[in-house]
N, C-alpha and C positions, 0 to 999 in steps of 0.2 A: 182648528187646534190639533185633530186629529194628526193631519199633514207635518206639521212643526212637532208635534211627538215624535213621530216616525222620525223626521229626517234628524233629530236630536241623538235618538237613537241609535242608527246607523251611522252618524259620524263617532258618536262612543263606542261604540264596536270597532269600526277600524284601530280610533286609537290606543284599543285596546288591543288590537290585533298586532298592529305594526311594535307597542312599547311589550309585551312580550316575545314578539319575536328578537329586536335588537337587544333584551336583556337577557334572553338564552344565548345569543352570540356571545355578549358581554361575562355571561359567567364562564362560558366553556374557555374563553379567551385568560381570564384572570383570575379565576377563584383559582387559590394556593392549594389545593389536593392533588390526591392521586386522581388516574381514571376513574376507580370505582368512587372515590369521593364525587369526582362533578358530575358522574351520572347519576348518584341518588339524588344529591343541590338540584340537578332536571330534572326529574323526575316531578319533585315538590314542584319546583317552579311551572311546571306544565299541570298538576293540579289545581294549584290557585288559578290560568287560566284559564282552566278550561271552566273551573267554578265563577273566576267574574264574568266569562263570556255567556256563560247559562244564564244569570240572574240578567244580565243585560238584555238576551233574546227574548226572555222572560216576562221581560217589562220592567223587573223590579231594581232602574236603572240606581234608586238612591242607596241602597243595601250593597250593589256593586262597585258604587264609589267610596262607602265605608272601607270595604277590602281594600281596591287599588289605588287610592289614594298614600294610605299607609305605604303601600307597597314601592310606589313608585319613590315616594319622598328617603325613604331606607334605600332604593337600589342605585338615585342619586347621588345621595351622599355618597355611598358607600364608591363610587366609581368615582369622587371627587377625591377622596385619600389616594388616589392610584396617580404616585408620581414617575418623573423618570428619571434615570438615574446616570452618573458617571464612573459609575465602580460597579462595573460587572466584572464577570469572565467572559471577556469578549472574543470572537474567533479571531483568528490569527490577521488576518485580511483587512480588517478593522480596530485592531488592536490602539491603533494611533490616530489620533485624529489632528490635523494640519493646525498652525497658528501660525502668525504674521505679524512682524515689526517694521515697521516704514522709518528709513530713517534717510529723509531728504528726497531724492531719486529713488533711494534702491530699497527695495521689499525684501527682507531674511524670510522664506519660509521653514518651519521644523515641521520634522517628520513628513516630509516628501516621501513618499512608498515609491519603491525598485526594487520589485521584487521580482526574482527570477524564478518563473512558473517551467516546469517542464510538467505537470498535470494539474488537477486540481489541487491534489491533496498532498504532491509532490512539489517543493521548490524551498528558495531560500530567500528569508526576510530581509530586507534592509530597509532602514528608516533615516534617510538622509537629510541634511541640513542644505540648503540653496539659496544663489541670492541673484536676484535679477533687479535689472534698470530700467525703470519704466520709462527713460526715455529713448530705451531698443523695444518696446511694445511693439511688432509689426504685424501680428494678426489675430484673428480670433478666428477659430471653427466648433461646429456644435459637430459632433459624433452622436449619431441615434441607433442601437442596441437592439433587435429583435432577436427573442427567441422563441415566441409562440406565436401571439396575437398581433396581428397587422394594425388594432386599433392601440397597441401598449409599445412604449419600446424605452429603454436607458435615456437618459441625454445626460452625457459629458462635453465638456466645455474649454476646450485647449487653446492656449494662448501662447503663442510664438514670437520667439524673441531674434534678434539681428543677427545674436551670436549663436543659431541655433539651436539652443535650447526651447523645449516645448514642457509646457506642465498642465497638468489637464486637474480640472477638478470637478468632484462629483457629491453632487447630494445623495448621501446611502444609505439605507439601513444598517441600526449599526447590529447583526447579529451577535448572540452569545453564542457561544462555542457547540452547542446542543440543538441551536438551531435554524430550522430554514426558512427561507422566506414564503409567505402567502400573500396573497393578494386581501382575501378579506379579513385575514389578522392584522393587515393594516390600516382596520378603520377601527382596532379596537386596543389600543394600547398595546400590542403586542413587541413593536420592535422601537425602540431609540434614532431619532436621526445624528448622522453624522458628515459633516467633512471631510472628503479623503483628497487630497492634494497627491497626484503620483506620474510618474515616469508614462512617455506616452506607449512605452516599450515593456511596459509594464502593464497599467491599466487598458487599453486597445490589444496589445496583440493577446491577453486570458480571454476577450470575449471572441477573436478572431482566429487565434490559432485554436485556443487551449477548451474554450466551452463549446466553440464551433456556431457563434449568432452569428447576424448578418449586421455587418456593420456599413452604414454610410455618415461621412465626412462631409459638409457644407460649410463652404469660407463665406462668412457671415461679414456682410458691407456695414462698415463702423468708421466713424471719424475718428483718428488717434485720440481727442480727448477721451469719447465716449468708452475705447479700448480701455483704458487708462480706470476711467472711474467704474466699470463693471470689474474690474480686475481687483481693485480695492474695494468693491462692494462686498464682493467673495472673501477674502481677507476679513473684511469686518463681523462677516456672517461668519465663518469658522472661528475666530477668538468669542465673539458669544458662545456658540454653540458647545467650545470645548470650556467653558465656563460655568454657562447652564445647559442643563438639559434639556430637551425638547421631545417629544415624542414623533416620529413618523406617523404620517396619516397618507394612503393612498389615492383619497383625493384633495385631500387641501395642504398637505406638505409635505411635496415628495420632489423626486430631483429635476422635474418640469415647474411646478409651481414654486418651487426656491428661486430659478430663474428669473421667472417672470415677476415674481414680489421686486426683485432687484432690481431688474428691467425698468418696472414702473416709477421706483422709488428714484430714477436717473430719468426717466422720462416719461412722464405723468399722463399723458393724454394716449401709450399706446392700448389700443384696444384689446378688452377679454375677449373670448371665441374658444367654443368648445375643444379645437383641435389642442387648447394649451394643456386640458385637464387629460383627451383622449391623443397622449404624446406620440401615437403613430404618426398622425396626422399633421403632427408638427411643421416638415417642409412644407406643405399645400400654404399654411399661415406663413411661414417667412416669405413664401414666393409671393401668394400677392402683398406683402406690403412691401417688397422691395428691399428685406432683409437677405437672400440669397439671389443668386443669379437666376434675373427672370426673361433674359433674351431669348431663351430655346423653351419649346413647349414644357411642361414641366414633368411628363413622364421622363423626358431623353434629362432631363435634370435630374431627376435620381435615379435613373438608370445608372449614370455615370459618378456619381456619388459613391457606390458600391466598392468598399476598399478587400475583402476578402481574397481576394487573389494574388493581391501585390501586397500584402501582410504576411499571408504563405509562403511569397516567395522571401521577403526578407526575412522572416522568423527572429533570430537573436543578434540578427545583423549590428553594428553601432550604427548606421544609420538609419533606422527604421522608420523615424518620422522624414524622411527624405523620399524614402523607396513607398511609402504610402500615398505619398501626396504627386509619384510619377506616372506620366500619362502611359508606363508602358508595364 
């Protein structure tokens, strides 16, 4: 019996350990203060644990679930009112978010972004109206985005049409004007997902010229239908999203896992695999299923994937999606 106390014990500890620490994240993330507001709110919230973890080391496991029980069922709810929303003040970047009308053949996108960056914080808006034929679909490529971590990286998603044109769409945080992205403000309500449909001379060349990532390009093997209905997946998923709100989550909906939900919901039996969640890793998964080109070993495959230098060289060119995708 002794045994079964103990190990009772030490699993309430942990989950005492682990639901105070995710709900100091969760306040520092959303409670509506200033700084010195949410550091007193933690301060409290770091007394009561350290008072249930006492009583728990204690022994006196039933007195500690009087506290945290209360406690948890208050920090629950209270993180169940935390909606998300379509009327912020959004940064400029994100300002718009894409919708889509099918009408026979041809898709109307609004608010297509071409925007002309000459810095970050330098450049001029536009939010364009576009209409393509889905039956000039001629390709799809995934663009993957690194700017720190080898195991993190963007993916945007461009689809190429007969007559030239490309429009690339992206699942993105939708920031407000005040703020920037984090990684683990993204598992706690922190930023909004959004849709951005934009110019590939636009969207590609800010992370290639203008933020200075590495960006690679992979022409992804698709049947025109398959082209077709991930193209209208996308569509359908931006008219929700600019409809309701949705929160961004850095691991379960973010602009790798928006893909793959779509993916699967077009083709049921493709396999999950960590590299979908850890999106560096991303080409290694398309290469072995036969999603990108797997004749050459797969270093010299994304070696040559690496668009940075022939983005450079076009910069504002009007061909830019031509001089990206040349072998020279």
């Amino acid at each position: 019996m002794f045994i079964f106390r103990l190990a009772g014990r030490i699993v309430l500890v942990l989950i005492s350990i682990l639901f105070f620490i995710w709900g100091a994240f969760a306040l520092w993330y959303q409670l509506p203060f200033g700084i010195s507001g949410v550091i007193g709110c933690l301060a409290v919230w770091t007394a009561i644990a350290f008072s249930v973890l006492w009583l728990e080391v204690k022994g006196r496991s039933f007195r500690a679930l009087i506290v945290l029980v209360p406690v948890m069922a208050g920090l629950f709810y209270w993180w169940a009112t935390i909606t998300p929303s379509l009327t912020r003040i959004w940064a400029d970047d994100v300002a718009q978010t894409v919708t889509g009308q099918l009408n026979g053949n041809q898709v109307v996108l609004s608010n297509v972004r071409n925007f002309e960056w000459r810095t970050r914080e330098d450049f001029t808006p536009r939010w364009e109206v576009r209409a393509y034929d889905m039956e000039d679909l001629a390709s799809v490529d995934v663009f993957l985005s690194y700017w720190s971590n080898p195991a993190i990286a963007h993916t945007l998603v461009s689809f190429g049409f007969n007559d030239g044109q490309h429009v690339v769409f992206s699942a993105e945080i939708r920031k407000e004007r005040h703020e920037e992205f984090a990684e683990i403000g993204g598992f706690f309500k922190e930023f909004e997902l959004g849709m951005i449909a934009a110019d590939e001379r636009d969207i590609v060349r800010l992370r290639t010229n203008i933020r200075k990532e590495d960006v690679y390009r992979y022409r992804i093997n698709m049947k025109p239908e398959m082209r077709q209905a991930l193209f209208l997946s996308y569509v359908d998923n931006a008219n929700h999203l600019a409809e309701k709100a949705s929160f961004y989550n850095t691991v379960t909906a973010n602009c790798t896992t928006v893909i793959f939900d779509m993916m699967r919901a077009i083709t049921p039996d493709i396999p999950i695999d960590y590299r979908v969640l850890l999106s560096g890793y991303l080409p290694g998964y398309l290469y072995d299923h036969g999603a990108i080109d797997n004749q050459k070993p797969l270093e010299e495959v994304i070696n040559a994937a690496l668009i940075n230098q022939r983005a450079l060289n076009a910069d504002t060119a009007s061909d830019f999606s031509v001089r990206i995708r040349s072998d020279n």
